[in-house]
C-alpha positions as CSV (number, residue, x, y, z in Angstrom):
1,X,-8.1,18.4,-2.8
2,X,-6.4,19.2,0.2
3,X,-8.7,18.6,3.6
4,X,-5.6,19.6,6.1
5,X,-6.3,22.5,8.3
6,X,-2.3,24.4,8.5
7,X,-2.9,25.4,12.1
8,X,-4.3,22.2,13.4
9,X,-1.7,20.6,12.0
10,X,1.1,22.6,13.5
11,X,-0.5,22.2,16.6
12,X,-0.6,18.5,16.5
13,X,2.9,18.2,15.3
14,X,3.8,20.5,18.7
15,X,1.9,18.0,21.1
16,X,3.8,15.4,19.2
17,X,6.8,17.1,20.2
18,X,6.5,17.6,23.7
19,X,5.1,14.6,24.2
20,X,8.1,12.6,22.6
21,X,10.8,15.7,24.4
22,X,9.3,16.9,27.8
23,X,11.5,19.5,29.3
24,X,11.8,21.7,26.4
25,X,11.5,25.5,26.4
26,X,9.8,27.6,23.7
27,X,12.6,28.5,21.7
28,X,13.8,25.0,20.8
29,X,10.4,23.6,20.4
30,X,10.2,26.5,17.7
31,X,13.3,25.2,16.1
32,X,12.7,21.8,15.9
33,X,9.5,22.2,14.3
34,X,10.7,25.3,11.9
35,X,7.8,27.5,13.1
36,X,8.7,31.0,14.2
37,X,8.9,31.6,18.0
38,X,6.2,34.3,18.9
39,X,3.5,31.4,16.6
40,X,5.0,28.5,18.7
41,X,4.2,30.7,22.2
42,X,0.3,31.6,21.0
43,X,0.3,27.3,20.2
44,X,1.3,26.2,23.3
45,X,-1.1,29.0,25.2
46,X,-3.9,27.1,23.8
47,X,-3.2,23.7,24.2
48,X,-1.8,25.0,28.1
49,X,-5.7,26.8,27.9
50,X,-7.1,23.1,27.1
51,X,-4.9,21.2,30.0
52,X,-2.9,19.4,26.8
53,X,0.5,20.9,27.8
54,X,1.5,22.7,31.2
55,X,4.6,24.8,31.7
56,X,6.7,24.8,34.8
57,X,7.2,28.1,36.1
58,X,10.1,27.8,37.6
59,X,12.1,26.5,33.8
60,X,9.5,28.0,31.5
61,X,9.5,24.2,30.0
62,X,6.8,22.5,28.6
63,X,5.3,18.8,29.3
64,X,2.0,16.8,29.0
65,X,-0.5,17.8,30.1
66,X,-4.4,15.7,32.5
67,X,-6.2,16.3,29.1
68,X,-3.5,14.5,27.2
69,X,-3.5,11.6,29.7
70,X,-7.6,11.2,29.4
71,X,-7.1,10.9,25.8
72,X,-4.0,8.5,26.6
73,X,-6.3,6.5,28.2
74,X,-8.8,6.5,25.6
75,X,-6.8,5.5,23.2
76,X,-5.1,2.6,25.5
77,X,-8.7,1.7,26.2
78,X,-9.9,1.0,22.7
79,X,-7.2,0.0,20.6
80,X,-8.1,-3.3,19.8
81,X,-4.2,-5.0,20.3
82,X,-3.7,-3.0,23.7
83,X,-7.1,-4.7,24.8
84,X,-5.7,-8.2,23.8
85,X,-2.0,-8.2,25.0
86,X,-2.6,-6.4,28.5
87,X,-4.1,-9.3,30.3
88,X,-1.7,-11.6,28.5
89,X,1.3,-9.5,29.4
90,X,0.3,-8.4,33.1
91,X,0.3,-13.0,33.4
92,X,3.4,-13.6,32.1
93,X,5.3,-10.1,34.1
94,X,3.9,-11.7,37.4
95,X,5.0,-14.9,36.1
96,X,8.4,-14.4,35.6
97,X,8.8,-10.6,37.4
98,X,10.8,-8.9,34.5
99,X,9.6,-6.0,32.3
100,X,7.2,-7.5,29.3
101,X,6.9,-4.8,25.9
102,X,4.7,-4.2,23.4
103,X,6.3,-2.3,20.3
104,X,4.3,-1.3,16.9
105,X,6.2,-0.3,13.5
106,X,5.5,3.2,12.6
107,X,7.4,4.0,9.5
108,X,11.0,3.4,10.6
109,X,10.7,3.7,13.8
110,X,8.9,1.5,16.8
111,X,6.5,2.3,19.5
112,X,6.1,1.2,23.1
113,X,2.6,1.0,22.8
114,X,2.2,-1.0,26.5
115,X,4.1,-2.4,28.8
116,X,4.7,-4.4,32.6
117,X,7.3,-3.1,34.8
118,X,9.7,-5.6,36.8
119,X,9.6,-4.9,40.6
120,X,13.3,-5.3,40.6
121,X,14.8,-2.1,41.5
122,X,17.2,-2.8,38.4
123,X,15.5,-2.6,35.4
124,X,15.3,-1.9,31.6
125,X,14.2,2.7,31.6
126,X,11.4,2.9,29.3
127,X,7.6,4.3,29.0
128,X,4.8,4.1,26.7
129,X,5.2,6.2,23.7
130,X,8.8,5.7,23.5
131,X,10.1,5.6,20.1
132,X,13.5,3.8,18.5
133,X,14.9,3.3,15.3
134,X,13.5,0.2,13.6
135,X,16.8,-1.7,13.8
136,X,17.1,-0.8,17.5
137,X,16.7,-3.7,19.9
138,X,15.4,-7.1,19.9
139,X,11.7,-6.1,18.8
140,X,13.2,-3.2,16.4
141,X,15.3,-6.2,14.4
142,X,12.1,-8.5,14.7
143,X,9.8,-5.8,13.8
144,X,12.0,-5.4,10.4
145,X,12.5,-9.0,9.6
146,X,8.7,-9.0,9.5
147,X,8.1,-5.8,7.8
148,X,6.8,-4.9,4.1
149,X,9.1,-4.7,1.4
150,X,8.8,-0.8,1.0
151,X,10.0,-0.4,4.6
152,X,12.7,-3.0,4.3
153,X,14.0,-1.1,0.8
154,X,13.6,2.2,2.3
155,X,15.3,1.2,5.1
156,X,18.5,-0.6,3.2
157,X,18.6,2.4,0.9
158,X,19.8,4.5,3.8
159,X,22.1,2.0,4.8
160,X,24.1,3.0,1.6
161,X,25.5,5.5,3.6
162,X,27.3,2.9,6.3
163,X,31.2,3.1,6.1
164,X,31.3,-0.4,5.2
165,X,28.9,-2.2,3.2
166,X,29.7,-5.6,4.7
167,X,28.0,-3.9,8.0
168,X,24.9,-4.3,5.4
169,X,25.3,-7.2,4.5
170,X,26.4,-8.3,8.4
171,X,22.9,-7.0,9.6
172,X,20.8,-8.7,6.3
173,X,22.1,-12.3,7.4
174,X,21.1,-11.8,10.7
175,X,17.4,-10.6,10.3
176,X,17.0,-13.2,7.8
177,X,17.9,-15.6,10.5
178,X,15.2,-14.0,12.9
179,X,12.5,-14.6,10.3
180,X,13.9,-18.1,10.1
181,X,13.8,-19.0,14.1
182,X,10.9,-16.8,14.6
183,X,12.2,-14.7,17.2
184,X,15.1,-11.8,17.7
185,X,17.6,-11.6,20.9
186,X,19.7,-8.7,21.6
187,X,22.4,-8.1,24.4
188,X,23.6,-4.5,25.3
189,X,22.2,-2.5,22.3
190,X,19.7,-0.3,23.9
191,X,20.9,-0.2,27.4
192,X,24.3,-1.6,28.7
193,X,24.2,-5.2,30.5
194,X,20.4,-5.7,29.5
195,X,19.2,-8.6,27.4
196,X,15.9,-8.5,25.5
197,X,13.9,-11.3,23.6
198,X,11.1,-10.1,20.6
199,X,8.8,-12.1,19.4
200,X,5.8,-11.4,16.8
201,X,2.0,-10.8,17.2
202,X,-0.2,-11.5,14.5
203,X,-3.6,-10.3,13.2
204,X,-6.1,-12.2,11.4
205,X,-3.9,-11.7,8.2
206,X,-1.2,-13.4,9.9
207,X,0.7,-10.3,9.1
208,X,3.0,-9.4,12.4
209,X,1.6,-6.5,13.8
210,X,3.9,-6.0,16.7
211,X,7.2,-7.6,18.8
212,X,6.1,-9.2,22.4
213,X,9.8,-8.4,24.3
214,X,11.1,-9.9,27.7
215,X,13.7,-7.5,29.3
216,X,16.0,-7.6,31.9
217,X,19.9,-7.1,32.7
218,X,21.9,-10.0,32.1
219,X,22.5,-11.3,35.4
220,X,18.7,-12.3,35.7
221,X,18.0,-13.2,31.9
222,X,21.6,-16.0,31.7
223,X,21.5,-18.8,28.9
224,X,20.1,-20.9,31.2
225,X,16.8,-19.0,31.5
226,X,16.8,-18.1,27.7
227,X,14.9,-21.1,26.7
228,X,12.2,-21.4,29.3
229,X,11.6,-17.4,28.6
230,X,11.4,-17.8,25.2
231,X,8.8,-20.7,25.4
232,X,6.9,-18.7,28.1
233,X,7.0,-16.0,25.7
234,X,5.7,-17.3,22.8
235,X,2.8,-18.8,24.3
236,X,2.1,-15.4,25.3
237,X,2.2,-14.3,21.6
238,X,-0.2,-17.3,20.7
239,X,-3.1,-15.9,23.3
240,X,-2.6,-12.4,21.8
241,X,-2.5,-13.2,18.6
242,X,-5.4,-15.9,19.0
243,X,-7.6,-12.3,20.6
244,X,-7.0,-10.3,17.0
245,X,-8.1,-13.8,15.1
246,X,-5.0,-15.7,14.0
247,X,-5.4,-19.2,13.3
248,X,-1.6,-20.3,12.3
249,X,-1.4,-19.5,8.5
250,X,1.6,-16.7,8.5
251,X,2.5,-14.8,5.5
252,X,5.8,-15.8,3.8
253,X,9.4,-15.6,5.2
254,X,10.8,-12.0,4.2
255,X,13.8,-12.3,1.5
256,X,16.6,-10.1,1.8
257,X,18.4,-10.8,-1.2
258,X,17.3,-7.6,-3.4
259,X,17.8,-5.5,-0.3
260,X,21.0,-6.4,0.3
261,X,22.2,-6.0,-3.4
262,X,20.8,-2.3,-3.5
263,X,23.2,-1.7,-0.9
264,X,26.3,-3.4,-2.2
């Protein structure tokens, strides 16, 4: 039987959306969701009636709005990995003063689910709530080495569609070495001149359950400082995994072999 209430669901889909795209108007909010215009308008009066969304009057576009950030909070608040990496991460940030980030899988995407700014005036742009594509970044290739195999086959299935299928096989060689060193380094992919390192948190299971990242542009994060970030870093995956009950026993490495062949 099916429990899901049409209307609420629409409605959650468009807080989704502006949350992810602030600045939009009515009319391409309706687009993207598919939902004619005049329904979108009478959603967004309500959830502008219950302080979720407000709309600038000057642009007539929407954005988040106090009631969203209370239940921002509350969810920050008492999801058990927030609570175990924040302390963790705010020590190693002041440690170090570069930006430290918390991403979670969600399907074939990540999630910046916390994170420690740098007071360096140059920095990596990024919030919580910011979503990539799973192979984006350092903690996107991490997250992927680690994932289950129905994400890892969905996600090679749609690599089918690559110009070249070496490209597939390029990118299967290199996750299978993250698995194999345990963390993922990446130089320029998600913002020009910056140079991130991932490594994974674990849960009881000892399944990862998200990528720790160090960011920072590339004249503050040289070779030289690769090493001694790294090591600083994985400590700082040990505490936080130590909070959600790891003791050391990880699952098995992921193989790529099938994957890869899919795609060939």
């Amino acid at each position: 039987m099916n429990y899901i209430v049409d209307s609420v669901d629409s409605a959650l889909k468009l807080l989704s959306l502006v949350a992810e795209h602030p600045g939009l108007g009515v009319t391409e909010l309706s687009n993207r969701l598919g939902i004619n215009k005049s329904r979108t308008y009478r959603m967004l009066c309500t959830l502008e009636h219950n302080r979720f969304v407000l709309q600038d009057e000057r642009t007539t576009t929407y954005a988040l709005g106090p009631q969203a950030f209370v239940i921002g909070v509350a969810a920050s608040q008492q999801n058990i990995l927030v609570r175990a990496a924040q302390k963790h991460m705010l020590t190693l940030n002041q440690a170090i003063n570069e930006t430290v980030v918390l991403r979670v899988p969600e399907g074939l995407e990540t999630v910046c689910v916390a994170r420690c700014e740098t007071t360096h005036q140059v920095r990596s742009v990024g919030s919580v709530g910011n979503r990539r594509p799973l192979s984006s970044g350092a903690s996107g290739k991490l997250l992927l080495a680690f994932s289950q195999d129905a994400i890892r086959n969905e996600f090679f299935a749609r690599m089918k569609h690559v110009p070249v299928a070496a490209d597939a096989m390029a990118f299967a060689d290199e996750l299978a070495a993250v698995t194999r060193k345990g963390y993922a380094m990446s130089a320029g992919e998600v913002t020009s001149g910056a140079v991130a390192i991932a490594v994974p948190v674990r849960d009881v299971s000892g399944e990862v359950v998200a990528a720790l990242s160090i960011s920072g542009p590339e004249a503050r994060i040289s070779r030289i400082e690769i090493p001694d970030y790294l090591e600083r870093l994985q400590a700082c995956s040990r505490q936080i995994s130590a909070e959600l009950g790891y003791t050391g026993g990880a699952a098995a490495p992921a193989s790529f072999e099938a994957q890869v062949n899919k795609v060939a």
